[in-house]
C-alpha positions in Angstrom: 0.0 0.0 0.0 1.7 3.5 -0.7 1.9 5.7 1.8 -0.3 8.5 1.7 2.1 11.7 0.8 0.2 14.2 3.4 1.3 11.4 6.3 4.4 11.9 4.8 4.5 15.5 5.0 4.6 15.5 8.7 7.2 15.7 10.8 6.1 14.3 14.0 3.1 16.6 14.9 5.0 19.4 12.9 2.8 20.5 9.9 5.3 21.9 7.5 4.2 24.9 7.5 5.5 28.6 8.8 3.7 31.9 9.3 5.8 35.3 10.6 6.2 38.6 10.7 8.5 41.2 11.1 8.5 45.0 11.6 11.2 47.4 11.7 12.1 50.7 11.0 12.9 50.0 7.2 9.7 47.3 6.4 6.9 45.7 7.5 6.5 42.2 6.5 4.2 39.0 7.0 4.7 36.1 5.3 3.1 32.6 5.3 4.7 29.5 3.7 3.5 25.9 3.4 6.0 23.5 1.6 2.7 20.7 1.1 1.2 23.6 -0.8 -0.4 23.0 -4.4 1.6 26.5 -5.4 -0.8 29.0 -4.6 0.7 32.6 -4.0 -0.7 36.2 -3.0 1.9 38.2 -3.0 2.0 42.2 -2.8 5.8 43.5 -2.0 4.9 47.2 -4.0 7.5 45.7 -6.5 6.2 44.2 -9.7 9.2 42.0 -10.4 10.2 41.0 -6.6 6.5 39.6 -6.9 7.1 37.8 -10.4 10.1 36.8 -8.7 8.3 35.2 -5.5 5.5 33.8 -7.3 7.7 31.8 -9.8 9.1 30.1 -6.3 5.4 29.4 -5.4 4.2 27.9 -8.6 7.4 26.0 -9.3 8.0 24.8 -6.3 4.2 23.6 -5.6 4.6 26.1 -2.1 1.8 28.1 -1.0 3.1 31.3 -0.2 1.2 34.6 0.7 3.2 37.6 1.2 2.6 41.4 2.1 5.5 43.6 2.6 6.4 47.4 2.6 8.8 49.4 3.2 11.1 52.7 2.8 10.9 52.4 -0.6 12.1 56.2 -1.2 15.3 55.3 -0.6 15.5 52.3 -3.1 14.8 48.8 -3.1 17.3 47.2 -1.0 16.0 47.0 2.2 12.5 45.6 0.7 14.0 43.0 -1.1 16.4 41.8 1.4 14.1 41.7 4.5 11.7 39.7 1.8 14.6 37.0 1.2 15.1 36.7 5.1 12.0 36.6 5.8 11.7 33.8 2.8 14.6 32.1 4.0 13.4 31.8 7.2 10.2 30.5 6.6 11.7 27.7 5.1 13.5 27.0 8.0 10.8 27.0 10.2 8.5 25.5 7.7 11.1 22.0 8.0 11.7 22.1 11.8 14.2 19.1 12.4 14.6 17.9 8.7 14.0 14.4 9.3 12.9 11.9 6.6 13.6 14.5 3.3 15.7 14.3 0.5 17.9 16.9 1.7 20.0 17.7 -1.6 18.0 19.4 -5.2 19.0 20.2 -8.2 17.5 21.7 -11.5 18.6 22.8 -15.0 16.2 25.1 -16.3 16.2 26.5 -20.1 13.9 30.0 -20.9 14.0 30.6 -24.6 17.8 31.5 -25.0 19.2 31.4 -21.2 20.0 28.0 -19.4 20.1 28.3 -15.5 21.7 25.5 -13.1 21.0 25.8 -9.5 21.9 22.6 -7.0 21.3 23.2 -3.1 21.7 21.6 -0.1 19.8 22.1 3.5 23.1 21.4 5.2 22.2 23.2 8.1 24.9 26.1 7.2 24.1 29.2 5.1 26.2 29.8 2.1 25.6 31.0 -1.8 27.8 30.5 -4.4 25.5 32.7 -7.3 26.6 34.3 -10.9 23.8 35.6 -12.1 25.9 37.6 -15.0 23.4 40.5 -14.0 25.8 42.9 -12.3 25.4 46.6 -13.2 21.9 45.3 -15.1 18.2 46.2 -14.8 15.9 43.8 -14.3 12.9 45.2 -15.3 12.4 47.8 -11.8 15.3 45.8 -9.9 19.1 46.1 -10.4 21.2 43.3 -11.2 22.7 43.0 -8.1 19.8 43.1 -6.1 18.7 39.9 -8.2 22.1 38.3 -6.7 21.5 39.9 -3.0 17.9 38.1 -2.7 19.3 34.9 -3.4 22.1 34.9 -0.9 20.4 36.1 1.7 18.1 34.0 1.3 20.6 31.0 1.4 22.2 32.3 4.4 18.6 32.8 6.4 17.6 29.2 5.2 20.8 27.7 6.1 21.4 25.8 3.1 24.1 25.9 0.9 22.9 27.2 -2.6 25.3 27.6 -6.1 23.6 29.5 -8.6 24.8 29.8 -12.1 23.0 31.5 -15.2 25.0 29.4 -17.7 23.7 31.4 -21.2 21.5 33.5 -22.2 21.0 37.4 -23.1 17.5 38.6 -21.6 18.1 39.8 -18.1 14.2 39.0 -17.5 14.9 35.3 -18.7 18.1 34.8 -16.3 16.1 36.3 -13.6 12.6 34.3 -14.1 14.9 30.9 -15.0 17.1 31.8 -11.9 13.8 31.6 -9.8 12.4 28.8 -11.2 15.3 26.6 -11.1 15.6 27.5 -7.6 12.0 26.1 -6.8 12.6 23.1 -8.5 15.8 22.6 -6.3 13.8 23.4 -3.0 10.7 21.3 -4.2 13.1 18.3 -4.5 15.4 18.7 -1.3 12.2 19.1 0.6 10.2 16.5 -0.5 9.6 14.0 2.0 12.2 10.6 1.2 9.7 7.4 1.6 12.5 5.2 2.1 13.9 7.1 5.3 11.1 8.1 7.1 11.9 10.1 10.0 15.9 9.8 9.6 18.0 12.6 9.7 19.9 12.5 6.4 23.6 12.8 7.5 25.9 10.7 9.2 25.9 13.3 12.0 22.5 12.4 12.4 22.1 16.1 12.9 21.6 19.3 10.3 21.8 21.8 12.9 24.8 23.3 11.6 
């Protein structure tokens, strides 16, 4: 008899699911993830692309994902995108609790018209990004290149998981961007996904991911 894949997605009595928020004197942000989600998203950041970007995790990850934030947005961008990646980042985190019994490790190779993205991540338990978006000094629609680069490190760090992120062709800044998103949920959808042959086990010969 297969096992029934909502039985999988728990984690003792942990649903896998996260809801914060977060207010400071540069944004105001709440944010509610659930990684068993079908890929429903609602999310409003005052930023048309940040929320293409966001919603491309939610649909291609299969996470639901409802997000508000706003913030000082006369000075720039920054601080919105960044506390959104945090924020992001740690949602995740709390979203897996003790990651017992998934896969751990994802990977995806994602093609958009001309551009060809690779991202491969790992929810070691230790933040790092290795990412070469070849957007630097590039806008992205309403966001600069860099910023592009910024969400996905932080994000990596906040998740702790160790992320490399590579645009490997392609000439539309919108397509590395979008691609760089997508491949990223397919990454997450598969390093989260609940591992029917070890149910419950940590996956490391530690037998801990807390760092």
């Amino acid at each position: 008899m297969q096992e029934d894949p909502a039985a999988l997605a728990l984690n003792g009595d942990h649903l896998r699911r996260a809801e914060l928020q977060r207010a400071t004197g540069e944004t105001q942000i709440s944010l509610s993830l659930d990684l068993d989600g079908q890929g429903v998203y609602q999310v409003d950041t005052g930023n048309g692309f940040l929320d293409h970007m966001v919603s491309q995790i939610a649909r291609h990850g299969l996470f639901d994902i409802t997000l508000h934030a706003q913030g000082d947005i006369h000075v720039g961008w920054h601080h919105l995108v960044e506390d959104t990646a945090i924020m992001l980042g740690r949602a995740f985190r709390e979203a897996l609790g003790e990651p017992r019994g998934i896969r751990r490790m994802g990977h995806a190779i994602v093609p958009l018209d001309e551009t060809l993205v690779m991202v491969a991540l790992d929810f070691s338990g230790r933040g790092y990004a290795v990412v070469d978006t070849t957007l630097n000094e590039t806008m992205v629609e309403t966001l600069s290149g860099d910023l592009i680069q910024h969400f996905l490190e932080a994000f990596a760090i906040e998740a702790r998981l160790n992320l490399h992120a590579r645009v490997m062709a392609g000439t539309s800044p919108h397509h590395k961007a979008e691609a760089l998103c997508k491949a990223l949920a397919r990454a997450l959808r598969d390093a989260v996904e609940p591992d029917p042959r070890a149910p419950g086990m940590v996956p490391s010969t530690k037998d801990t991911l807390d760092a």
